[in-house]
C-alpha positions in Angstrom: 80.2 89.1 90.5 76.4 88.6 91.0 75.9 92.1 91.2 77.7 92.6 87.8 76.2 90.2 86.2 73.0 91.9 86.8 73.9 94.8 84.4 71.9 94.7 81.4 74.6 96.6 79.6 72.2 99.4 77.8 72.8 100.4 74.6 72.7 104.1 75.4 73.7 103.6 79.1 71.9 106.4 80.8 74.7 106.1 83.9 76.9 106.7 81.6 75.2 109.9 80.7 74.2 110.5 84.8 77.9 110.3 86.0 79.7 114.0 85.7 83.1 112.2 84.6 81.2 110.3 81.8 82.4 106.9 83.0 81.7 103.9 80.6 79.6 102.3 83.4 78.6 99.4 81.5 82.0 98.6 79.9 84.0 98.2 83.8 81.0 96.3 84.8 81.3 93.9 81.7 84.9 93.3 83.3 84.4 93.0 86.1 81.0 90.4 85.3 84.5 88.6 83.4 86.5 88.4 86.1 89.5 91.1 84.6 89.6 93.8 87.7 92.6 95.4 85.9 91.0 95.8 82.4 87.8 97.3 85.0 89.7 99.7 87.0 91.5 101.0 83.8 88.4 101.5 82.3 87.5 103.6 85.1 91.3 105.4 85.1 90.2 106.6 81.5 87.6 108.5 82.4 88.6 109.9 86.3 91.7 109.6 87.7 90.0 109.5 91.2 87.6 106.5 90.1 88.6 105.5 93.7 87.8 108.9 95.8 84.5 108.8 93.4 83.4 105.3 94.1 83.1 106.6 97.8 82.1 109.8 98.1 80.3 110.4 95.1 76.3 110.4 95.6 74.9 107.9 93.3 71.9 107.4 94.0 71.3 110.4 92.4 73.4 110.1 89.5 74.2 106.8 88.0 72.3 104.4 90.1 69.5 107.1 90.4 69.6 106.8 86.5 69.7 102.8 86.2 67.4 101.3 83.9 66.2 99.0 86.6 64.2 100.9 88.4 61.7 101.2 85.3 61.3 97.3 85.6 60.8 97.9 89.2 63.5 96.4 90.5 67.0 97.9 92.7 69.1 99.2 91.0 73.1 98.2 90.5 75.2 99.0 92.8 77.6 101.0 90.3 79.5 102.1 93.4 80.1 99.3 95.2 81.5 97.6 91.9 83.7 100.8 91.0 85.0 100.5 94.8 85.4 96.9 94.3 87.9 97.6 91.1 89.5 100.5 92.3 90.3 98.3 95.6 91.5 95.3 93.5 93.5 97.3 91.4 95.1 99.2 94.0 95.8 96.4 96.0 97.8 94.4 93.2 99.7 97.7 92.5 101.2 97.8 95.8 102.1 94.2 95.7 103.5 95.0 92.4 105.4 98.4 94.2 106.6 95.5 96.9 108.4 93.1 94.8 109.5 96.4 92.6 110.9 98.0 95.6 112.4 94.9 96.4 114.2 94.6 93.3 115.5 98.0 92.9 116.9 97.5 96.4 118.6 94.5 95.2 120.3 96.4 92.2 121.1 99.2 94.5 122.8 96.9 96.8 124.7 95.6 93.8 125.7 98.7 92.7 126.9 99.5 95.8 129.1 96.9 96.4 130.2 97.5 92.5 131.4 100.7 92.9 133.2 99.7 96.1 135.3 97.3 94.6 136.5 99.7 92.1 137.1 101.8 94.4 139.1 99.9 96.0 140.9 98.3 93.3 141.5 102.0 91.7 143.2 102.9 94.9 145.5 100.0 94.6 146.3 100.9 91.0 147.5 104.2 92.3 150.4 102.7 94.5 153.0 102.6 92.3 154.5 99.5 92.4 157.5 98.7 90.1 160.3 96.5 90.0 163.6 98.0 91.1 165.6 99.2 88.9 169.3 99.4 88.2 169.4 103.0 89.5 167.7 102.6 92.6 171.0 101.0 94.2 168.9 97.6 95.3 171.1 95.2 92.0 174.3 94.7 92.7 177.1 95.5 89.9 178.8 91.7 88.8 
């Protein structure tokens, strides 16, 4: 959070314009300086669907921290990568939780289902016995 918070946010974001997937650099940052991961890492999704490969192999300190604005005041740069690693991990992270309790669910209704088409099963094999009353032809009532 410190290290987002540092972001000055440029108008015409020349890590934006560094970065060969054109990522809005200052707009994950922004959330991520406000605490929403999710709105951060989507933000990031836009723009490369392997924001998380990128985040780590990507070298930036010749792209878009090579291009930060900070290091015309003399000062270090942010650390765009560690930040997009840092969303991309969160967002990944509550994904599979999310994938868990999904899974978990879907299991449930499969169970369900399961047992639900058992039971008709076995009640439609039921139906198929015939069962009837006797009747007056089968010999079982006796004439009066």
């Amino acid at each position: 959070m410190i290290e987002a918070n540092r972001c000055l946010n440029c108008f015409d974001a020349p890590c934006t314009g560094a970065c060969p997937t054109h990522i809005d650099v200052p707009g994950f940052i922004k959330r991520i300086a406000s605490g929403n991961l999710r709105g951060s890492a989507m933000r990031i999704l836009d723009a490369n669907i392997l924001g998380s490969s990128c985040s780590r192999v990507c070298p930036v300190d010749v792209l878009c921290e090579g291009a930060c604005v900070m290091h015309r005041q003399n000062h270090k740069p942010i650390q765009i990568a560690l930040l997009q690693r840092h969303a991309m991990d969160a967002f990944h992270h509550s994904v599979s939780r999310f994938r868990l309790l999904l899974h978990g669910r879907v299991s449930f209704v499969l169970a369900a289902l399961a047992a639900a088409r058992h039971r008709s099963h076995a009640q439609r094999n039921y139906a198929g016995r015939e069962h009837r009353p006797p009747s007056l032809n089968d010999g079982h009532c006796r004439e009066a």
